[in-house]
C-alpha positions as CSV (number, residue, x, y, z in Angstrom):
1,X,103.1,65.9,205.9
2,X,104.1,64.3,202.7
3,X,107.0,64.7,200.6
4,X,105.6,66.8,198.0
5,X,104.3,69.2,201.0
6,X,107.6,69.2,202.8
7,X,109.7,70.1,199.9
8,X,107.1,73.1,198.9
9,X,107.3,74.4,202.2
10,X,111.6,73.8,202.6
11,X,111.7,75.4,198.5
12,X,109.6,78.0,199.7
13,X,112.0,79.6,202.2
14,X,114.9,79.3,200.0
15,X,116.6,82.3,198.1
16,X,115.5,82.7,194.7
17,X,119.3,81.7,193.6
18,X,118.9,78.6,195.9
19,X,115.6,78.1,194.6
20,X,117.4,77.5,191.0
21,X,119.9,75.6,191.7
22,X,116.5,73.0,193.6
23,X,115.1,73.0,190.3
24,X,118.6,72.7,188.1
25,X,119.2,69.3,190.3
26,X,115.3,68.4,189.6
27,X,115.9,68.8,185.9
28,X,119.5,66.7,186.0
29,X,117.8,64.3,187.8
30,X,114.8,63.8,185.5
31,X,117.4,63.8,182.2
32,X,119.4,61.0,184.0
33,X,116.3,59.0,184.6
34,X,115.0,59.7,181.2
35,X,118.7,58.2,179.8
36,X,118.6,55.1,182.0
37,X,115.1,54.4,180.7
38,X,116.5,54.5,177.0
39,X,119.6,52.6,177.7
40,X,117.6,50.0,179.5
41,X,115.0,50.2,176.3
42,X,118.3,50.1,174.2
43,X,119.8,47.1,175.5
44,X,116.0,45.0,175.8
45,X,116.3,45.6,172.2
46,X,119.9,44.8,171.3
47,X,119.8,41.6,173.3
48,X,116.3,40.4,171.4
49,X,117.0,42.0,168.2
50,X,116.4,38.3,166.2
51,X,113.3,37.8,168.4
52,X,111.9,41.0,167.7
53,X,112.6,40.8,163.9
54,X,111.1,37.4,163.3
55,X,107.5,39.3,165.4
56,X,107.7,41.8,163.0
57,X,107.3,39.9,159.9
């Protein structure tokens, strides 16, 4: 069984208020990947800001 197929069948047998709270957690967890992918994008930038300048010319 993978992951994907154990979770479906555990989210399955939760109570729709459970159920919810699975998919609030889901969503957090997505924005706070989403954030660390533009802070890491944000910093690459800062630290090569006089690289990236001179390329764009």
């Amino acid at each position: 069984m993978t992951l994907a197929e154990k979770l479906l069948k555990d989210f399955e047998k939760l109570p729709e208020d459970k159920k919810r709270q699975v998919i609030d957690f889901v969503e957090f967890l997505n924005n706070k990947h989403q954030n660390e992918l533009a802070t890491a994008m944000d910093d690459i930038i800062r630290e090569n800001k006089e690289a990236l300048l001179e390329l764009a010319k």
